[in-house]
PyMOL Python script that loads the backbone (N, CA, C, O; Angstrom):
from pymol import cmd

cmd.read_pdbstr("""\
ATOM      1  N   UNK A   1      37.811 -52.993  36.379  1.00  0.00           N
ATOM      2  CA  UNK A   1      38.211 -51.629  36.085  1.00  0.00           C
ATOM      3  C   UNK A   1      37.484 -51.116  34.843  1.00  0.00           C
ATOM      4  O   UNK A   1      36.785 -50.132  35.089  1.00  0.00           O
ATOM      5  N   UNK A   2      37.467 -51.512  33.618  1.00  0.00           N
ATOM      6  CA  UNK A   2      36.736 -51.124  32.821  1.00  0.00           C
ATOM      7  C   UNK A   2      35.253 -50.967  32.639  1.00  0.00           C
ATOM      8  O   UNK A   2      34.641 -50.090  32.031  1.00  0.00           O
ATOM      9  N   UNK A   3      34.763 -52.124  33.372  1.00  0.00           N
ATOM     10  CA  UNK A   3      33.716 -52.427  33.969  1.00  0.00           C
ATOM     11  C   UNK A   3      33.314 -51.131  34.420  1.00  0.00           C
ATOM     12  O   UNK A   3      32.329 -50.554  33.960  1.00  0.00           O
ATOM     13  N   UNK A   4      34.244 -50.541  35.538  1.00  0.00           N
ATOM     14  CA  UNK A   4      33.307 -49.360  36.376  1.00  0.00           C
ATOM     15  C   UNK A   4      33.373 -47.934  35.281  1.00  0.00           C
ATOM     16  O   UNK A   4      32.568 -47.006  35.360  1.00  0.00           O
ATOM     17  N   UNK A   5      34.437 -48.001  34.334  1.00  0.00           N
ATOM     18  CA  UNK A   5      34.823 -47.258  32.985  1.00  0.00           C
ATOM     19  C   UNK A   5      33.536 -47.013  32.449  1.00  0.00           C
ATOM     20  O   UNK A   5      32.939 -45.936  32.467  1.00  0.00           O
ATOM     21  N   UNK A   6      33.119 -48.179  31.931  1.00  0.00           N
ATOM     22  CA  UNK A   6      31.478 -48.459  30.654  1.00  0.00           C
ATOM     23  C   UNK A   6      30.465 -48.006  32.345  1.00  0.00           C
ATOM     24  O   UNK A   6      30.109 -46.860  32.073  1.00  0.00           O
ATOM     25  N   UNK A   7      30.080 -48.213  33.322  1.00  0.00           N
ATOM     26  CA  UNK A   7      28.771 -47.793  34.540  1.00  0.00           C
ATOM     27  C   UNK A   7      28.987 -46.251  34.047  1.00  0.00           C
ATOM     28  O   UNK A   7      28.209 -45.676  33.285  1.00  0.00           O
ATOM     29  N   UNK A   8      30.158 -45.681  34.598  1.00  0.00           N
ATOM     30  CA  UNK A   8      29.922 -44.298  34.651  1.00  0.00           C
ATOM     31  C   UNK A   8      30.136 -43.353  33.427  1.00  0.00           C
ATOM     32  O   UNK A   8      29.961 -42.164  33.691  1.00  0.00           O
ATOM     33  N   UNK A   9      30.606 -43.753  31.669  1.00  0.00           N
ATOM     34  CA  UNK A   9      30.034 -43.173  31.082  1.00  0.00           C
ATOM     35  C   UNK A   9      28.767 -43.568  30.469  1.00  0.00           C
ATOM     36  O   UNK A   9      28.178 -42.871  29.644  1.00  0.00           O
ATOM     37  N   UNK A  10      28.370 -44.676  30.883  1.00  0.00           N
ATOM     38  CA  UNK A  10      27.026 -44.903  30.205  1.00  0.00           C
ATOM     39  C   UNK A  10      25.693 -44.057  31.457  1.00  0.00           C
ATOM     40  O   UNK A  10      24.501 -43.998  31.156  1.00  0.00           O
ATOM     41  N   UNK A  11      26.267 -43.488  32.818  1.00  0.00           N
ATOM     42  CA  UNK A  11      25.423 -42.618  33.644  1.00  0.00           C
ATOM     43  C   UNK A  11      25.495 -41.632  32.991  1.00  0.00           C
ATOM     44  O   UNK A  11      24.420 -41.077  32.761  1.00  0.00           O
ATOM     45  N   UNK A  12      26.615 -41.076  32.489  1.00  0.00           N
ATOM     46  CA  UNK A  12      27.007 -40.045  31.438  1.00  0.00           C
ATOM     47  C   UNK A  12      25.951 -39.520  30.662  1.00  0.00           C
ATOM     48  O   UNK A  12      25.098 -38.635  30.722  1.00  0.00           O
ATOM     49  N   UNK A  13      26.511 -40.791  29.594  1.00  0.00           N
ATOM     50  CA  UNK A  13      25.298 -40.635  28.798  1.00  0.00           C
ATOM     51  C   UNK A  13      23.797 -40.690  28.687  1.00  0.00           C
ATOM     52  O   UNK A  13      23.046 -40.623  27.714  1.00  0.00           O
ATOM     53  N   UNK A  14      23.608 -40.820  29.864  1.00  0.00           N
ATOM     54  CA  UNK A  14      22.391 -41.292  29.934  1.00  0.00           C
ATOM     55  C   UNK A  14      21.823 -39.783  30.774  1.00  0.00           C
ATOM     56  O   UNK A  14      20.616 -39.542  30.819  1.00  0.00           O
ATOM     57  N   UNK A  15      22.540 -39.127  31.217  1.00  0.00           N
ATOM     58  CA  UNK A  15      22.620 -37.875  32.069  1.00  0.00           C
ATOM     59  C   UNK A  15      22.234 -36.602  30.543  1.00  0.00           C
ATOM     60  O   UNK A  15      21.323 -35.779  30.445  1.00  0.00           O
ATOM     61  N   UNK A  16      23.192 -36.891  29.719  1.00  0.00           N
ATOM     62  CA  UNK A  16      23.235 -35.828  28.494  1.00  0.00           C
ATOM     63  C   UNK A  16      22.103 -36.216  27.869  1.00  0.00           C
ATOM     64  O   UNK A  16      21.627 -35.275  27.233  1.00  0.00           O
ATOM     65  N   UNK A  17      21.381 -37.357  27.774  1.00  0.00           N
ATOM     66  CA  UNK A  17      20.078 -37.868  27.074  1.00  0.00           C
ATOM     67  C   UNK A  17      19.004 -37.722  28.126  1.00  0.00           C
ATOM     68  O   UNK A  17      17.977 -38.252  27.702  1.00  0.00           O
ATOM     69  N   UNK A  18      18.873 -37.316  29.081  1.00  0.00           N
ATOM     70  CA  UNK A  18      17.882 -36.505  29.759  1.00  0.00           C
ATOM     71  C   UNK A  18      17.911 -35.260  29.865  1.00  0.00           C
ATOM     72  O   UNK A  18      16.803 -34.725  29.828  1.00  0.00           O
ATOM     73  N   UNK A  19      19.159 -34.319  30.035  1.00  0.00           N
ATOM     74  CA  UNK A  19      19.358 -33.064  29.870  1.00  0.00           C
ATOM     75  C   UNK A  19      18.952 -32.686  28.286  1.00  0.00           C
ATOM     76  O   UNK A  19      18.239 -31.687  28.380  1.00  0.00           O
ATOM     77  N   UNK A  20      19.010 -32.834  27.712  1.00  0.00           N
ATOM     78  CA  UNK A  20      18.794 -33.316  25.888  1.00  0.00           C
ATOM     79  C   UNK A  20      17.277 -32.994  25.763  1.00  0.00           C
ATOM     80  O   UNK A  20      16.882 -32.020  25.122  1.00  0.00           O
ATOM     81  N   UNK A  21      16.554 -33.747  26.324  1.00  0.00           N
ATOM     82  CA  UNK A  21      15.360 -33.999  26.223  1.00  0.00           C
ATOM     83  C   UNK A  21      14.284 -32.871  27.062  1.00  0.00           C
ATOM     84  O   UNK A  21      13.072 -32.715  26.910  1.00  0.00           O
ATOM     85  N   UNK A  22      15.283 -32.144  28.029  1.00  0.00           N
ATOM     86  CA  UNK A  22      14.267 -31.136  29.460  1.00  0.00           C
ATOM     87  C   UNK A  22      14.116 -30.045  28.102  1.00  0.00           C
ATOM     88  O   UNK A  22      13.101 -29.402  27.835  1.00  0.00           O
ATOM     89  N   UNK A  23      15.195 -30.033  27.464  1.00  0.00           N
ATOM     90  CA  UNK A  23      14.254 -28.934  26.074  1.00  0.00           C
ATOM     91  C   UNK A  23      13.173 -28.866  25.689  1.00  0.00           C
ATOM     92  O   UNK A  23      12.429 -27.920  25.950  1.00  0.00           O
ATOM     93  N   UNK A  24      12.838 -29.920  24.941  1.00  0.00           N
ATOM     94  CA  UNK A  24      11.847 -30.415  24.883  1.00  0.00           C
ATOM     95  C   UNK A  24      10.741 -30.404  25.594  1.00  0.00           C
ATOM     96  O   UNK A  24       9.628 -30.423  25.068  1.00  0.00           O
ATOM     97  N   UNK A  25      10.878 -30.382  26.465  1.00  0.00           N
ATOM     98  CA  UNK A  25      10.007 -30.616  27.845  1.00  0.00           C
ATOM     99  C   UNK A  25       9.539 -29.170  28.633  1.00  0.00           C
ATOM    100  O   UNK A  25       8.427 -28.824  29.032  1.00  0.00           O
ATOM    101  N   UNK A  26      10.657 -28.582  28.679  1.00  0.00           N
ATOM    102  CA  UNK A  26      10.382 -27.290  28.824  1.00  0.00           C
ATOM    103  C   UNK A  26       9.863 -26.156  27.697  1.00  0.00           C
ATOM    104  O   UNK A  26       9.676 -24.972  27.978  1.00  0.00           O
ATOM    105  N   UNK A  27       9.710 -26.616  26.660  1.00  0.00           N
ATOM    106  CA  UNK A  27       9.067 -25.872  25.818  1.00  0.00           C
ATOM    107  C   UNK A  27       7.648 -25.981  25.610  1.00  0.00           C
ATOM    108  O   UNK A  27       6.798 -25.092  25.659  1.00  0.00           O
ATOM    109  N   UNK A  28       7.495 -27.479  25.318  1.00  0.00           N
ATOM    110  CA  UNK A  28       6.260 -28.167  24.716  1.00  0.00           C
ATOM    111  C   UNK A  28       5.288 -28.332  25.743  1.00  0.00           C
ATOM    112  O   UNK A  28       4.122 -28.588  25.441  1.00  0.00           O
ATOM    113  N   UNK A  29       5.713 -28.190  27.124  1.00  0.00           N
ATOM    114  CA  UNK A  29       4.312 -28.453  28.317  1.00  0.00           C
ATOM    115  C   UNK A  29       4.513 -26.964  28.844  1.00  0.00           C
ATOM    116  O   UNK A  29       4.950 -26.608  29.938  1.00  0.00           O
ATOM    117  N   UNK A  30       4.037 -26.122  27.680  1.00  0.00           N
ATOM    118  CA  UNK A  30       3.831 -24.351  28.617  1.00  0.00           C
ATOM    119  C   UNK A  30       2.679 -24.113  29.410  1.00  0.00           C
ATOM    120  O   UNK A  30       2.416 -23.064  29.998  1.00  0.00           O
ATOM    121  N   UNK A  31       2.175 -24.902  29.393  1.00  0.00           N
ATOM    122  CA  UNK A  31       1.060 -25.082  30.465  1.00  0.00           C
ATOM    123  C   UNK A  31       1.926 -24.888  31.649  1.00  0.00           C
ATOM    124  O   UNK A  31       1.952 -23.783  32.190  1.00  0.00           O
ATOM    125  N   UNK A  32       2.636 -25.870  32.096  1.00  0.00           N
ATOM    126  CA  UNK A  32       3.857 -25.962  33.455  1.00  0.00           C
ATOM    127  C   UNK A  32       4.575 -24.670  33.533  1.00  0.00           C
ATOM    128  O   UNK A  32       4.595 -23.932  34.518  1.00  0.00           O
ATOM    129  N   UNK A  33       5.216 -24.452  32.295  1.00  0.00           N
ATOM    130  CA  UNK A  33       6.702 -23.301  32.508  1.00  0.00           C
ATOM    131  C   UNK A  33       6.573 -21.961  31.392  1.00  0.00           C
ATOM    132  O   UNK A  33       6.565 -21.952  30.161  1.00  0.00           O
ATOM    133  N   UNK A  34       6.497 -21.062  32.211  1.00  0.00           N
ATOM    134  CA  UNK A  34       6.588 -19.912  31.290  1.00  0.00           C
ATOM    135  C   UNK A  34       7.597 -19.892  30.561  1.00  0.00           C
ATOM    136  O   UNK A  34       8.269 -20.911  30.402  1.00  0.00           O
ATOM    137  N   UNK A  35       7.998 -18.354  29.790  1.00  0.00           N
ATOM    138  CA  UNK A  35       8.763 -19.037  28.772  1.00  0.00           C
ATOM    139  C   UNK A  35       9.958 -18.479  29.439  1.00  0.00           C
ATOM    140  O   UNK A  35      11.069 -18.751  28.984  1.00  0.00           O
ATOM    141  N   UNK A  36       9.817 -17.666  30.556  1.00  0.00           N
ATOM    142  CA  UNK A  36      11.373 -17.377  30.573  1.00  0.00           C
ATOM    143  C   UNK A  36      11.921 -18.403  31.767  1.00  0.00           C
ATOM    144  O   UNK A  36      13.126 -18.449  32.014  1.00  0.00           O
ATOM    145  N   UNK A  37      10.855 -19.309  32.569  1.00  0.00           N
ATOM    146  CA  UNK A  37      11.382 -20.634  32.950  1.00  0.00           C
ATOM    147  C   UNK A  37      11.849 -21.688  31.778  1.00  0.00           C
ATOM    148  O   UNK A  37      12.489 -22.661  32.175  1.00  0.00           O
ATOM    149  N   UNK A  38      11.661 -21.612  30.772  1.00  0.00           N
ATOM    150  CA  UNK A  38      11.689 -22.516  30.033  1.00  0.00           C
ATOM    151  C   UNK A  38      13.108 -22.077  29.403  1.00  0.00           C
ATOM    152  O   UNK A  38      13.932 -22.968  29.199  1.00  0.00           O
ATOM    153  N   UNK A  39      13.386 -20.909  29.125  1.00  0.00           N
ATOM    154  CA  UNK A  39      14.730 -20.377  28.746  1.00  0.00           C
ATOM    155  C   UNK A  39      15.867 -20.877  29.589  1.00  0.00           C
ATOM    156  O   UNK A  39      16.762 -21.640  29.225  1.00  0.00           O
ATOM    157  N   UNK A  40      15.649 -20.181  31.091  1.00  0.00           N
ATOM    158  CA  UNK A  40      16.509 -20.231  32.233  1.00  0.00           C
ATOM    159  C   UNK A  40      17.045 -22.216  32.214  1.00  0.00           C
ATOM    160  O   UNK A  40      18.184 -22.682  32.244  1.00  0.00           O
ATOM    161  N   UNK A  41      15.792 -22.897  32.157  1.00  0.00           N
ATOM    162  CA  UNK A  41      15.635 -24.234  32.542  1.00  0.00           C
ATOM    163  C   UNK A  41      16.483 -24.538  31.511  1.00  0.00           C
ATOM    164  O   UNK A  41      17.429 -25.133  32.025  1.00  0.00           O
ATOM    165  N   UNK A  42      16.680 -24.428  30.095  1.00  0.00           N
ATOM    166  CA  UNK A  42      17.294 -24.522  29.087  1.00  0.00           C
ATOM    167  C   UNK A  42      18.719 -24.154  29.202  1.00  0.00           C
ATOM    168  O   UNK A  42      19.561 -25.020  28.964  1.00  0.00           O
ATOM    169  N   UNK A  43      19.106 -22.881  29.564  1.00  0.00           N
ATOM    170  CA  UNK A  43      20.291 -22.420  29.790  1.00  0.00           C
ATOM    171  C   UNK A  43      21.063 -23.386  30.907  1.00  0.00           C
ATOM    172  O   UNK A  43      22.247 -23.676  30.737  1.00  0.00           O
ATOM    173  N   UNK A  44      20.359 -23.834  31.991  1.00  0.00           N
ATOM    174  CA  UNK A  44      21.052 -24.620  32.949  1.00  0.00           C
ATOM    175  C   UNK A  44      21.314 -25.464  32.584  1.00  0.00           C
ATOM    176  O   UNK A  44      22.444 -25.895  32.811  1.00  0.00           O
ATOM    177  N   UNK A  45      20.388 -26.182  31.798  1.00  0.00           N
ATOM    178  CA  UNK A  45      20.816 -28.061  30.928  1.00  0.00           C
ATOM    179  C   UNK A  45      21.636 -27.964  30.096  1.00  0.00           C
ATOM    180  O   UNK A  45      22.324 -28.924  29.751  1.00  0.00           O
ATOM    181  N   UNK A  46      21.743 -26.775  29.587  1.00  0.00           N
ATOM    182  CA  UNK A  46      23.084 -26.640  28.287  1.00  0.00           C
ATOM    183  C   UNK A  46      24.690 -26.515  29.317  1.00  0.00           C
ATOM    184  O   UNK A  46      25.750 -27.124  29.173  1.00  0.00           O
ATOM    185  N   UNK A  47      24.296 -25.507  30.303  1.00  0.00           N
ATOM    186  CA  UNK A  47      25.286 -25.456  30.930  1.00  0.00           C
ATOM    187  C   UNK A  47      26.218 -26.844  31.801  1.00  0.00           C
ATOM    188  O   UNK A  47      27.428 -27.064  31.857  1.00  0.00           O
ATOM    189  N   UNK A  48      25.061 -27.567  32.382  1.00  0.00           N
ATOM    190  CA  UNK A  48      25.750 -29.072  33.198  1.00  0.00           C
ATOM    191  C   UNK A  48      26.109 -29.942  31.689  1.00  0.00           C
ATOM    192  O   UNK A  48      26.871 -30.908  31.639  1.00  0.00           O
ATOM    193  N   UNK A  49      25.623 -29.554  30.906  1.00  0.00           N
ATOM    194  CA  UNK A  49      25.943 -30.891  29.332  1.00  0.00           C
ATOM    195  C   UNK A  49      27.025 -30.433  29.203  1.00  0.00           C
ATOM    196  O   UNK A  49      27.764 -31.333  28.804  1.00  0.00           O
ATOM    197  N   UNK A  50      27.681 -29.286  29.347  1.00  0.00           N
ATOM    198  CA  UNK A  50      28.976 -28.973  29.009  1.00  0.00           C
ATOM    199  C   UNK A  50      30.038 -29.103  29.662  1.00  0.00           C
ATOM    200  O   UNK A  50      31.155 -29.233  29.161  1.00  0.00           O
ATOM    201  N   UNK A  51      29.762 -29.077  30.898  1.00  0.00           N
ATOM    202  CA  UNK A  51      30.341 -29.084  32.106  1.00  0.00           C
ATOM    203  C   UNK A  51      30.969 -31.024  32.171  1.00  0.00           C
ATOM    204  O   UNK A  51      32.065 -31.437  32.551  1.00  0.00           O
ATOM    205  N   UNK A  52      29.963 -31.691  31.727  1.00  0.00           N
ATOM    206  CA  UNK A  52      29.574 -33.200  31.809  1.00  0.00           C
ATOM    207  C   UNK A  52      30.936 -33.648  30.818  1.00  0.00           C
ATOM    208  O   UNK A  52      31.883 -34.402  31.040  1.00  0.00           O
ATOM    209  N   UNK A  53      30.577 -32.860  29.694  1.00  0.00           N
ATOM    210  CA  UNK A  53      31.321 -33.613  28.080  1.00  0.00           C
ATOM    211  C   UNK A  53      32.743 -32.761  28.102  1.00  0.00           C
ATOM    212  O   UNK A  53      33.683 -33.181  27.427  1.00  0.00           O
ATOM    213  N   UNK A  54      32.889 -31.485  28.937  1.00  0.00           N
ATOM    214  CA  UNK A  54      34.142 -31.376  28.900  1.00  0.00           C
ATOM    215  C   UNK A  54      34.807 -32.006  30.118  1.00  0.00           C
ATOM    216  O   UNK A  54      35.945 -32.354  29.804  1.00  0.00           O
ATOM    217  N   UNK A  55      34.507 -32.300  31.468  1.00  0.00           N
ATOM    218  CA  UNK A  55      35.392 -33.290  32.432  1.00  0.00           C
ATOM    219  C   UNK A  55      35.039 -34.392  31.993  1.00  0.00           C
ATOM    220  O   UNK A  55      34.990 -34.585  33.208  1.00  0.00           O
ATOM    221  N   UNK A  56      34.626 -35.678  31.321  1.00  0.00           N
ATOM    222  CA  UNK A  56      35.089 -36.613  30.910  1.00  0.00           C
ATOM    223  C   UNK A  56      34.801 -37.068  29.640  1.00  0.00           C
ATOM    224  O   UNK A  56      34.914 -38.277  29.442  1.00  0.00           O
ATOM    225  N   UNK A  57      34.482 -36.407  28.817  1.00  0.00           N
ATOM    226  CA  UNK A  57      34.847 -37.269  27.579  1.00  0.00           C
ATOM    227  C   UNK A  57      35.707 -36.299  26.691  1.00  0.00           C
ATOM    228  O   UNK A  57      35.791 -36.387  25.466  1.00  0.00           O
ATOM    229  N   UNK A  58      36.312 -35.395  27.447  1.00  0.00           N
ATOM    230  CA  UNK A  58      37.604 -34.794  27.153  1.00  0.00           C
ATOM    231  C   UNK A  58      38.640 -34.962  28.095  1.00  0.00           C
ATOM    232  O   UNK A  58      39.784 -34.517  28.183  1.00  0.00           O
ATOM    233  N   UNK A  59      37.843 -35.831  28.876  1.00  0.00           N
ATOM    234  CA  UNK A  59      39.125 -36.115  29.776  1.00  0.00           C
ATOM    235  C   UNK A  59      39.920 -34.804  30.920  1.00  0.00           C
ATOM    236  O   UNK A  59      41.016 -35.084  31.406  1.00  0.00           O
ATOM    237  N   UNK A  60      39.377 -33.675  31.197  1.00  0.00           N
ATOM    238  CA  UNK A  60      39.327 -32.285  31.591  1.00  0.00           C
ATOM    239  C   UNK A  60      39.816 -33.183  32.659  1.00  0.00           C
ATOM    240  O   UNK A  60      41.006 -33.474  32.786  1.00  0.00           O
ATOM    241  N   UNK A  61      38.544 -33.762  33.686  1.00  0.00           N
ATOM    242  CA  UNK A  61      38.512 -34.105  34.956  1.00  0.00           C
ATOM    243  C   UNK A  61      39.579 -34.742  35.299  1.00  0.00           C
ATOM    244  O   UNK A  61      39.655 -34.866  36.521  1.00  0.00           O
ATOM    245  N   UNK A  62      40.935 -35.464  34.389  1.00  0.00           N
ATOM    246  CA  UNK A  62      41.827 -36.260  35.290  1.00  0.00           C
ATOM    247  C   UNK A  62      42.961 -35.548  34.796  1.00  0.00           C
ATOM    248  O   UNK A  62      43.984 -36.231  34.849  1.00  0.00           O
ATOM    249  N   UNK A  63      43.154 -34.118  34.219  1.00  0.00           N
ATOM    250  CA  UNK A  63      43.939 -33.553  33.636  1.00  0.00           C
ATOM    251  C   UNK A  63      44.282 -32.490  35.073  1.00  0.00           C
ATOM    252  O   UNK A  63      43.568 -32.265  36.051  1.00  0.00           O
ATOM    253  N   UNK A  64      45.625 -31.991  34.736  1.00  0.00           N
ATOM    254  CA  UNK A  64      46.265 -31.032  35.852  1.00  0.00           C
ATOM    255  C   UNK A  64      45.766 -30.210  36.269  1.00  0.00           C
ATOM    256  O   UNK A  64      44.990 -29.783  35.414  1.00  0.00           O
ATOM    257  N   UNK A  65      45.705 -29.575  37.262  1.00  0.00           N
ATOM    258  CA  UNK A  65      44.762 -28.373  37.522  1.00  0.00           C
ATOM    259  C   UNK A  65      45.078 -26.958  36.718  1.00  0.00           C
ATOM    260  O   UNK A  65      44.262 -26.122  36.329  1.00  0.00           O
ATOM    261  N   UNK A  66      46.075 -26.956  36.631  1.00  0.00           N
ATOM    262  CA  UNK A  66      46.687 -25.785  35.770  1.00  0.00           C
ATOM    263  C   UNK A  66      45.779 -25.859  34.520  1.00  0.00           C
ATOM    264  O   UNK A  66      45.008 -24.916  34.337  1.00  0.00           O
ATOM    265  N   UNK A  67      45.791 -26.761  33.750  1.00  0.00           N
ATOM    266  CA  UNK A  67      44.715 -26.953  32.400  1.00  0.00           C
ATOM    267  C   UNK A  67      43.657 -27.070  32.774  1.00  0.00           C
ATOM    268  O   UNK A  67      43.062 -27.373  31.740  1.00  0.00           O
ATOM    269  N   UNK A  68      42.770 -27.044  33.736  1.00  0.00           N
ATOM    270  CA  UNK A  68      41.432 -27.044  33.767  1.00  0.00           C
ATOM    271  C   UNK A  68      41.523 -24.834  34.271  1.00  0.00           C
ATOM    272  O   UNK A  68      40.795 -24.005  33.724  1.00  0.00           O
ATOM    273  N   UNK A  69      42.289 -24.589  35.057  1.00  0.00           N
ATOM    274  CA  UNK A  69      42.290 -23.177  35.355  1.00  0.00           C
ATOM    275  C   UNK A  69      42.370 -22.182  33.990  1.00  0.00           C
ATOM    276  O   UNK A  69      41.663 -21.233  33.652  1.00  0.00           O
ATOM    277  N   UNK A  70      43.577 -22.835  33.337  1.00  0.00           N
ATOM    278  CA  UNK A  70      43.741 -22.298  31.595  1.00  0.00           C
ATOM    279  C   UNK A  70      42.283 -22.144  31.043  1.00  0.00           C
ATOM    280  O   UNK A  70      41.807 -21.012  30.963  1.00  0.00           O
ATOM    281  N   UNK A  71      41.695 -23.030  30.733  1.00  0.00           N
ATOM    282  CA  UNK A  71      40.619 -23.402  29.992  1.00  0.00           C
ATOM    283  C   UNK A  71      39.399 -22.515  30.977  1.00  0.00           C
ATOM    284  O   UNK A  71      38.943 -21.609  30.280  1.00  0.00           O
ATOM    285  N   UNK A  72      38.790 -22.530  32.316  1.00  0.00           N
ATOM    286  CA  UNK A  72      38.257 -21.785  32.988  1.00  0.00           C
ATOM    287  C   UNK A  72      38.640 -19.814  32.514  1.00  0.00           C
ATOM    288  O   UNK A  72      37.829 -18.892  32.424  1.00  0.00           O
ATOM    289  N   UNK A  73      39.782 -19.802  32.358  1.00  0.00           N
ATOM    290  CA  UNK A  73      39.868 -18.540  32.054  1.00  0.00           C
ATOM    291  C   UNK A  73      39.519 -18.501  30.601  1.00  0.00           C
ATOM    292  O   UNK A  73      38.544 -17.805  30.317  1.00  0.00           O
ATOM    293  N   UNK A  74      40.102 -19.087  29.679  1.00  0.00           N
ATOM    294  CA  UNK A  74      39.671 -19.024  28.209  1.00  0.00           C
ATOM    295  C   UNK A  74      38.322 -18.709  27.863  1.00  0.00           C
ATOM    296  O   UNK A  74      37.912 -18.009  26.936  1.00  0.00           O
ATOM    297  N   UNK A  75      37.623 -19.396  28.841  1.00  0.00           N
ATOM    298  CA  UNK A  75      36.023 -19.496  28.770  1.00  0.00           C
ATOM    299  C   UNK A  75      35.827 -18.067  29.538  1.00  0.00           C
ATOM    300  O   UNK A  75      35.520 -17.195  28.724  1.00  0.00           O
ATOM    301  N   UNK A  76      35.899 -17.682  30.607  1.00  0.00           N
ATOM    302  CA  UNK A  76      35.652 -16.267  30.807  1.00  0.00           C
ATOM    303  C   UNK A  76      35.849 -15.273  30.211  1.00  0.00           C
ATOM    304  O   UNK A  76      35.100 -14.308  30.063  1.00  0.00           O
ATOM    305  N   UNK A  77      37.190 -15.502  29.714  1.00  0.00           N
ATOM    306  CA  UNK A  77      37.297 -14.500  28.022  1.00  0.00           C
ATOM    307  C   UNK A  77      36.708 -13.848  27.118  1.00  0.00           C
ATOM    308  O   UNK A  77      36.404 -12.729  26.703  1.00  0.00           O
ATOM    309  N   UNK A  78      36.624 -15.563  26.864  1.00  0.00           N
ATOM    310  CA  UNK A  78      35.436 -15.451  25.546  1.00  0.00           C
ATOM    311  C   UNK A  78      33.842 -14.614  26.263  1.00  0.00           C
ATOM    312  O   UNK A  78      33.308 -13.592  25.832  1.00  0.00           O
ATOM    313  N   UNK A  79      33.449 -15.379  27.318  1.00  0.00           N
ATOM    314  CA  UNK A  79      31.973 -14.600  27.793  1.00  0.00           C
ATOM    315  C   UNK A  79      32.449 -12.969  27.772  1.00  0.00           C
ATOM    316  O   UNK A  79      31.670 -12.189  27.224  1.00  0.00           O
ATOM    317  N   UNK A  80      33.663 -12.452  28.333  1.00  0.00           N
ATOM    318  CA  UNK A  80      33.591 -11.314  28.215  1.00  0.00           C
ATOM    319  C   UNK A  80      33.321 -10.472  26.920  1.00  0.00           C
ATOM    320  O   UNK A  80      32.623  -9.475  26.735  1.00  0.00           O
ATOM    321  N   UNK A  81      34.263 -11.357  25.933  1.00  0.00           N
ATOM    322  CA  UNK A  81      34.261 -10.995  24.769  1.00  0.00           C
ATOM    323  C   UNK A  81      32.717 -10.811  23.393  1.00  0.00           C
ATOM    324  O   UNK A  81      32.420 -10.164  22.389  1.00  0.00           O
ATOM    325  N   UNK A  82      32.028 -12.189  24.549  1.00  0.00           N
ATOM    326  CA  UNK A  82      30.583 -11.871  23.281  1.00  0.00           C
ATOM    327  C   UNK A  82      29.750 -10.638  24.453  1.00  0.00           C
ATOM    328  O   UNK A  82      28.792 -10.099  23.899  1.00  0.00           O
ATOM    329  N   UNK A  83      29.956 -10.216  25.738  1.00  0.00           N
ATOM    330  CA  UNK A  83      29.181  -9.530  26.500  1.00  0.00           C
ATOM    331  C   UNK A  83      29.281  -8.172  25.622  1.00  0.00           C
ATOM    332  O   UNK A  83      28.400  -7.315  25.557  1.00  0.00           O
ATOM    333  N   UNK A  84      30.896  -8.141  24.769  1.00  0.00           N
ATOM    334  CA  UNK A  84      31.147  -6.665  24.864  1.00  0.00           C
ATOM    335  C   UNK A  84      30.805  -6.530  23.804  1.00  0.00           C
ATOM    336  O   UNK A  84      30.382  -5.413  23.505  1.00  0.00           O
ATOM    337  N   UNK A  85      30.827  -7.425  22.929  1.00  0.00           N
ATOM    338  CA  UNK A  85      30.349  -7.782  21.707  1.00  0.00           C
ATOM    339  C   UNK A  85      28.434  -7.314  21.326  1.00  0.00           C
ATOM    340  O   UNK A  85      27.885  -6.591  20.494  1.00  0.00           O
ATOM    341  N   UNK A  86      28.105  -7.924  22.110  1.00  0.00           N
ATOM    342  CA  UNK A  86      26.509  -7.903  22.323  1.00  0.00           C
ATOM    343  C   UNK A  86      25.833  -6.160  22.836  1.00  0.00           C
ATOM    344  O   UNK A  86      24.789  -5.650  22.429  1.00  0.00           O
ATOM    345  N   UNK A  87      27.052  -5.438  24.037  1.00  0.00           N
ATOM    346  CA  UNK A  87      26.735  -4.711  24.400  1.00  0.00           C
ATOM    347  C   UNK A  87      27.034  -3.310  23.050  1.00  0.00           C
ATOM    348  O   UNK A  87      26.381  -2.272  22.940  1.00  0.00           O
ATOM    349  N   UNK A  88      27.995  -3.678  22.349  1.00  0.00           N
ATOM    350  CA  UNK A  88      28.439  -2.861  21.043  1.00  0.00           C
ATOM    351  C   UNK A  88      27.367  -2.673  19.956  1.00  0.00           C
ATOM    352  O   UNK A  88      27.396  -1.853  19.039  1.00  0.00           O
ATOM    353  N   UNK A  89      26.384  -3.614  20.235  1.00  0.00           N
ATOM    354  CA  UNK A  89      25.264  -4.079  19.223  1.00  0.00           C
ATOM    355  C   UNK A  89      24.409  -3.107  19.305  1.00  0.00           C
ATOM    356  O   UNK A  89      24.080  -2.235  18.501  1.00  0.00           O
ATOM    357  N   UNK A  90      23.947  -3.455  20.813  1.00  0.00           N
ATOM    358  CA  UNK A  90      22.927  -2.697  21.283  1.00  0.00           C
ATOM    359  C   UNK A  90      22.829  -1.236  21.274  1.00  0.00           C
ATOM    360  O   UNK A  90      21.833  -0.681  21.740  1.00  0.00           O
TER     361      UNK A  90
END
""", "prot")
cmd.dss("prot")
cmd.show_as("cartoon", "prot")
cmd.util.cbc("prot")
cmd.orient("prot")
């Protein structure tokens, strides 16, 4: 049991230490990726790293559904809140 505990956060981690690194990667070989591939490509790796570190090493994923729905809305919130924020700027 623990055993399969340490396999799948060390895929984990090993998942966030390649996502980590496509930064990198997507910046520094612009030969390959323009820059607003390199943005987009960026935005997606930030997005699954978060997705990753909040269902299990917050433990999200074995928590009630009600608290993962809570937290889903909290987070839409907030996006609304920097959209309107951003759009007030402009």
């Amino acid at each position: 049991m623990a055993s399969d505990h340490l396999k799948l956060y060390t895929a984990i981690y090993v998942a966030l230490l390649v996502l980590a690194a496509s930064k990198f990667i997507f910046f520094e070989f612009d030969q390959f990726f323009t820059y607003g591939q390199a943005f987009a490509g960026t935005m997606v790796a930030a997005a699954i790293k978060s997705v990753l570190i909040v269902a299990y090493f917050q433990h999200l994923r074995w928590e009630n559904r009600s608290l993962t729905y809570l937290m889903s809305l909290a987070l839409a919130l907030a996006l609304l809140l920097m959209a309107a924020a951003a759009y007030s700027i402009s």
